[in-house]
C-alpha positions as CSV (number, residue, x, y, z in Angstrom):
1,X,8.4,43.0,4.4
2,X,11.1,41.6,6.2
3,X,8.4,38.4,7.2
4,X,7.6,37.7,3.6
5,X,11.3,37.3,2.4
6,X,11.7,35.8,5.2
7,X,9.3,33.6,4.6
8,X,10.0,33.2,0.8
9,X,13.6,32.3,1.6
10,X,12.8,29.3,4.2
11,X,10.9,27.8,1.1
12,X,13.3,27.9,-0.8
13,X,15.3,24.5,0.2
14,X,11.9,22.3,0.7
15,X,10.8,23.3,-3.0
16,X,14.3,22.9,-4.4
17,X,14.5,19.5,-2.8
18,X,10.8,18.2,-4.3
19,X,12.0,19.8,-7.8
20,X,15.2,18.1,-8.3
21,X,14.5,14.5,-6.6
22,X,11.0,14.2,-7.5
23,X,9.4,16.5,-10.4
24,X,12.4,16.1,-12.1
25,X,12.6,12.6,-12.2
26,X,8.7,12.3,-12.8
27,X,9.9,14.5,-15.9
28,X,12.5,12.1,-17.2
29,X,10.2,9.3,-16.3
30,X,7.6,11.1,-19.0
31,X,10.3,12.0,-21.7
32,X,11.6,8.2,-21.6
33,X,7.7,6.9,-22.1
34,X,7.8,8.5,-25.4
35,X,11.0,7.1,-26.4
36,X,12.2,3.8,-28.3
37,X,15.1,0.9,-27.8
38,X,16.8,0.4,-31.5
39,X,19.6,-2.0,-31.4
40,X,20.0,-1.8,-27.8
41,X,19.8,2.0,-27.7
42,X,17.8,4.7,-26.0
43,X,16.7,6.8,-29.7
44,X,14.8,10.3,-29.2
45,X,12.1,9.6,-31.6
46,X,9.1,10.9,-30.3
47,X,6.3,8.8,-30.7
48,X,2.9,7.0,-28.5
49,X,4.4,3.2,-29.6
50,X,4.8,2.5,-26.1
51,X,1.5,3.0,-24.7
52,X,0.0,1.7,-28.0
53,X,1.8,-1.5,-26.8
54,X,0.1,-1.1,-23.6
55,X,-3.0,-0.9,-25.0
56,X,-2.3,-3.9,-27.7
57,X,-0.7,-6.4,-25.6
58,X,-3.4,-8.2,-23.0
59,X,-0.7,-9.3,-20.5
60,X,0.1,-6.1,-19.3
61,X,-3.7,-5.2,-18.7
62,X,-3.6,-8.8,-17.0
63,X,-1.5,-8.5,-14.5
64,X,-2.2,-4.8,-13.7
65,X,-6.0,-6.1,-12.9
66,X,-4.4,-9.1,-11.0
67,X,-2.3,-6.1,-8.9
68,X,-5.1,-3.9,-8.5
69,X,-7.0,-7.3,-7.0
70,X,-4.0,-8.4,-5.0
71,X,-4.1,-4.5,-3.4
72,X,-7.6,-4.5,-2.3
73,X,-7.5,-7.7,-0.9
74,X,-4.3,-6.4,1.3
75,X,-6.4,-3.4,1.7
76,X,-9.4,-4.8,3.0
77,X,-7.2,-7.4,5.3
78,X,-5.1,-4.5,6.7
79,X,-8.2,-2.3,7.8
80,X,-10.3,-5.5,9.1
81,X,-7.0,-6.0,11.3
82,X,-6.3,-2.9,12.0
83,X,-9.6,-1.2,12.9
84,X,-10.4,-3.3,15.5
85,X,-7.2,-3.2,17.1
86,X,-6.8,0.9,16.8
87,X,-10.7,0.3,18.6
88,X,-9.3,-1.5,21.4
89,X,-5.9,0.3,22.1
90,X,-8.2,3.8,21.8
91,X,-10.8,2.4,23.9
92,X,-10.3,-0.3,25.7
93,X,-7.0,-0.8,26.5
94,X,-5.1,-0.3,29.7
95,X,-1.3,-0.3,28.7
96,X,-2.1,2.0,25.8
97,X,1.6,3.5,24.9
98,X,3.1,-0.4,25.6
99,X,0.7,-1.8,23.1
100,X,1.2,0.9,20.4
101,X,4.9,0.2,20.9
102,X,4.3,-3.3,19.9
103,X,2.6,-2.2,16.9
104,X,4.6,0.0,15.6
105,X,8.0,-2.6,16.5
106,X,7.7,-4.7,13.6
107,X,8.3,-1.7,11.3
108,X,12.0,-1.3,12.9
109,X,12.7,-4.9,11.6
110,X,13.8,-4.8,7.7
111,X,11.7,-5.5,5.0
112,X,13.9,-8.4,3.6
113,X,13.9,-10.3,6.8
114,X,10.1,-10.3,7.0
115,X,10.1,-11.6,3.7
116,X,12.4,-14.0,4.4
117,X,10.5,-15.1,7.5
118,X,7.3,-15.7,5.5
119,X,9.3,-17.6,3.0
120,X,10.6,-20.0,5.2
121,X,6.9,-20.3,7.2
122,X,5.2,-21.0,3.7
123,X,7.7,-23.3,2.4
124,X,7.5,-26.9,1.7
125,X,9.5,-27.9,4.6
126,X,8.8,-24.6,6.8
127,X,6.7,-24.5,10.0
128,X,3.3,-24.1,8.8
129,X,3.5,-27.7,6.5
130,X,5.0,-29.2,9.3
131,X,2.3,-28.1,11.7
132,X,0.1,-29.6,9.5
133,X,1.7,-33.0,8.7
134,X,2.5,-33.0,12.5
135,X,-1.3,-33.0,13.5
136,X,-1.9,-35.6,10.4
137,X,-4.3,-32.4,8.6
138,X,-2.2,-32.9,5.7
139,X,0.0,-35.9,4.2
140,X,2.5,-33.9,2.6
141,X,3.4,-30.3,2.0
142,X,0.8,-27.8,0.6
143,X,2.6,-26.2,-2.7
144,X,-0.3,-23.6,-2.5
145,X,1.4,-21.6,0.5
146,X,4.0,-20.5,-1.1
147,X,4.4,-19.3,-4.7
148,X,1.0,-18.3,-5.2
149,X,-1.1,-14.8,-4.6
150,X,-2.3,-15.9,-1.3
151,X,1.1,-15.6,-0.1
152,X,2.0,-12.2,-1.5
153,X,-1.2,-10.8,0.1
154,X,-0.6,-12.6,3.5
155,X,3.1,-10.7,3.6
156,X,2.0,-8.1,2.2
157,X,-1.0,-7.8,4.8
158,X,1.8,-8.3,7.7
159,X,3.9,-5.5,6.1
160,X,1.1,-2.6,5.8
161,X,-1.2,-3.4,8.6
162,X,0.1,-1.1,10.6
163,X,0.5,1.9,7.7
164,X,-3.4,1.5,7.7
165,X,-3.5,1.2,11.7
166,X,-1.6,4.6,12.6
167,X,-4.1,7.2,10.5
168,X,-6.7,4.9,12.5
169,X,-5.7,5.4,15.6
170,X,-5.0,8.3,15.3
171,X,-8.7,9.3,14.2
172,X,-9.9,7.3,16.7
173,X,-7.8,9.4,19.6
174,X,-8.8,12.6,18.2
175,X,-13.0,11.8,18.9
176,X,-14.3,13.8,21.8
177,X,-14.7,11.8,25.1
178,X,-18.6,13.5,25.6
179,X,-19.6,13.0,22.4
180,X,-19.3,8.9,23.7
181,X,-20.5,10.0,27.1
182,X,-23.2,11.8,25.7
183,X,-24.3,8.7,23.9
184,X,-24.2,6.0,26.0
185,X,-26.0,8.8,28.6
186,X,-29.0,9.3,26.0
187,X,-30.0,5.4,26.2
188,X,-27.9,4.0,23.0
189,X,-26.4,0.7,23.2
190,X,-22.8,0.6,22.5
191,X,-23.8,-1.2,18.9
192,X,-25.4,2.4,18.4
193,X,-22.9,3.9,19.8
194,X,-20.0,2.9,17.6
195,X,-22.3,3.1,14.2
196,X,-23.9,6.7,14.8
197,X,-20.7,8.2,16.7
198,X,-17.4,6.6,16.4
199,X,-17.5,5.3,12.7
200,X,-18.6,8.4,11.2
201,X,-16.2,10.8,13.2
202,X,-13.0,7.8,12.9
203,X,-14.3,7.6,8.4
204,X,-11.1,10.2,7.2
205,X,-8.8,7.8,9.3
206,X,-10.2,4.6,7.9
207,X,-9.8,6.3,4.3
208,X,-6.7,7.5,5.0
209,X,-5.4,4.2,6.2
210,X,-6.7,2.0,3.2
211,X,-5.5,4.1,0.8
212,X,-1.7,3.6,2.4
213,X,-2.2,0.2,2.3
214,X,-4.1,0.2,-1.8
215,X,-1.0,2.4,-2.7
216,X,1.6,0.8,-1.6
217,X,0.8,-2.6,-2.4
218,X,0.2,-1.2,-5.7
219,X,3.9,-0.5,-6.6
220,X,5.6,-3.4,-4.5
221,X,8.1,-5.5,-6.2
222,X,10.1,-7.1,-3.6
223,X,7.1,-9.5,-2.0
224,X,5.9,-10.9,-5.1
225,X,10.4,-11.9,-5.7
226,X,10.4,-13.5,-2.6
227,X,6.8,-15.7,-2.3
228,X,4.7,-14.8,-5.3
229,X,5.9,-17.1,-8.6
230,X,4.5,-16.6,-11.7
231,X,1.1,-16.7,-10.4
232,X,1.3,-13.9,-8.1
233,X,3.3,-11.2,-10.4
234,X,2.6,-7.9,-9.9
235,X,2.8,-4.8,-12.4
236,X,5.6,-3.3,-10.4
237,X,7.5,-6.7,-10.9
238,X,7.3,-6.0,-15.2
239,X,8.3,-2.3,-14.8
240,X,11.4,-3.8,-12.6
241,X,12.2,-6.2,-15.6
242,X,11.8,-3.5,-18.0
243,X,14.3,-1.0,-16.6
244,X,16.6,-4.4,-15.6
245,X,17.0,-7.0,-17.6
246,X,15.0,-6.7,-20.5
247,X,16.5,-2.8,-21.2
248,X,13.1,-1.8,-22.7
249,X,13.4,1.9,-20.3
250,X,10.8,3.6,-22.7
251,X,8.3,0.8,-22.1
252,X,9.1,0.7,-18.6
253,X,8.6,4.4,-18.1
254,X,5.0,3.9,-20.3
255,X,3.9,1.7,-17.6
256,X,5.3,4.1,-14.8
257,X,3.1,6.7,-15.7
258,X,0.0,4.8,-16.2
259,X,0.6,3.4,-12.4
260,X,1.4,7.0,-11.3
261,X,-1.5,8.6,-13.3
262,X,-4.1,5.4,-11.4
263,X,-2.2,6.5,-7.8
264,X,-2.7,10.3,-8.4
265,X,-6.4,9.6,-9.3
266,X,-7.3,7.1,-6.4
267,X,-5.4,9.6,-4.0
268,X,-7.6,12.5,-5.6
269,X,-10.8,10.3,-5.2
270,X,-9.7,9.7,-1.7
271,X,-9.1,13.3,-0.2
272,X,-12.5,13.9,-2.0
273,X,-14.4,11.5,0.1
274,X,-12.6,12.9,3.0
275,X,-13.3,16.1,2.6
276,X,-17.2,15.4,2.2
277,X,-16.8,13.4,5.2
278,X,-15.4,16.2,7.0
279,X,-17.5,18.2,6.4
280,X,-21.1,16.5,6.8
């Protein structure tokens, strides 16, 4: 008896916590979606106008497609870099905690000043152009560094590389030794190896990692600011207008909860996958 209220009574503060600062929010968010702007007011009149206008207007469907293809591009980069180098550092690597440090140091440095630094590498007259006109490659400045998606996925590849590294590494850590030993001691090659052993067992890792890195290039706003443009607008770049400048919060919200509602479902299509992986 005296566990269970115990027990009930440590819950308490986690559960009030995620109530008030985030199903309660979520809530407002909803209410707001299925609200209107008259005259530069928030009215209560109930009503499906907003995602109507979702469904209506092609430029919202446009860039959301143009997010969702900027995300798996980051998401594909990010586990191509950071598979191989979890491999190494699990594997392979002698210095193993100095090497993970180094990983994990460019997440101490602030987001604005890695933005910042890309900006002024992609620039007209920033380093990479004037590598380029240096070596005579080029006769003036490449426009298409900067401004454009490629730029928003190559910061945005630099900023969640190592979200999708650390669930990697750590699947890759967690792999029995023998099972490897007992591999390599039946005849396989290490090719073999790796396909038949180590990729299966490190898949909830991979899964987990590039669904970080899908998710949260999904609802960035501040990469596409700094070096995306026009071209490289992102869905989370409208919803920031919305609630900002444009004070259309009921539209805003609409598109909220269609992003939330496309997260909730890819991170429920995810821990599916893991769990049939897990358990094979």
């Amino acid at each position: 008896m005296y566990s269970r209220a115990y027990k009930s009574l440590v819950s308490v503060p986690p559960l009030a916590w995620v109530a008030l600062f985030l199903l309660l929010p979520y809530a407002l968010m909803f209410a707001h979606s299925f609200w209107a702007v008259r005259e530069g007011v928030i009215v209560h009149d109930w009503s499906l106008r907003n995602y109507r206008a979702l469904g209506a207007n092609p430029v919202y469907l446009e860039v959301l497609f143009r997010s969702m293809r900027i995300a798996a591009s980051v998401m594909l980069c990010s586990i191509l870099l950071g598979y191989p180098l979890a491999y190494f550092l699990s594997f392979h690597a002698r210095r193993k905690e100095l090497l993970y440090q180094l990983v994990i140091v460019p997440l101490w440095v602030s987001y604005l000043v890695r933005g910042y630094a890309w900006k002024t590498i992609l620039g007209s007259d920033g380093v990479l152009n004037g590598f380029l006109q240096y070596l005579h490659l080029t006769s003036e400045p490449v426009s298409f560094f900067l401004y454009s998606p490629f730029a928003v996925i190559l910061m945005l590849t630099h900023i969640y590389t190592p979200f999708a590294f650390l669930p990697i590494y750590a699947s890759l850590e967690h792999i029995p030794r023998p099972l490897v030993e007992a591999s390599q001691d039946l005849g396989a090659s290490p090719l073999k190896t790796f396909f038949h052993v180590i990729l299966p067992l490190s898949l909830p890792g991979l899964l987990a990692g590039a669904t970080f890195a899908f998710v949260l290039t999904l609802g960035d706003f501040l990469a596409p600011l700094l070096v995306g443009g026009p071209s490289g607008t992102m869905i989370a770049n409208v919803v920031q207008s919305l609630f900002g400048a444009a004070y259309d919060w009921p539209l805003g919200a609409a598109i909220s909860i269609c992003i939330l509602l496309l997260t909730v479902a890819l991170l429920f299509a995810a821990e599916r996958l893991e769990r049939r992986w897990t358990f094979r």
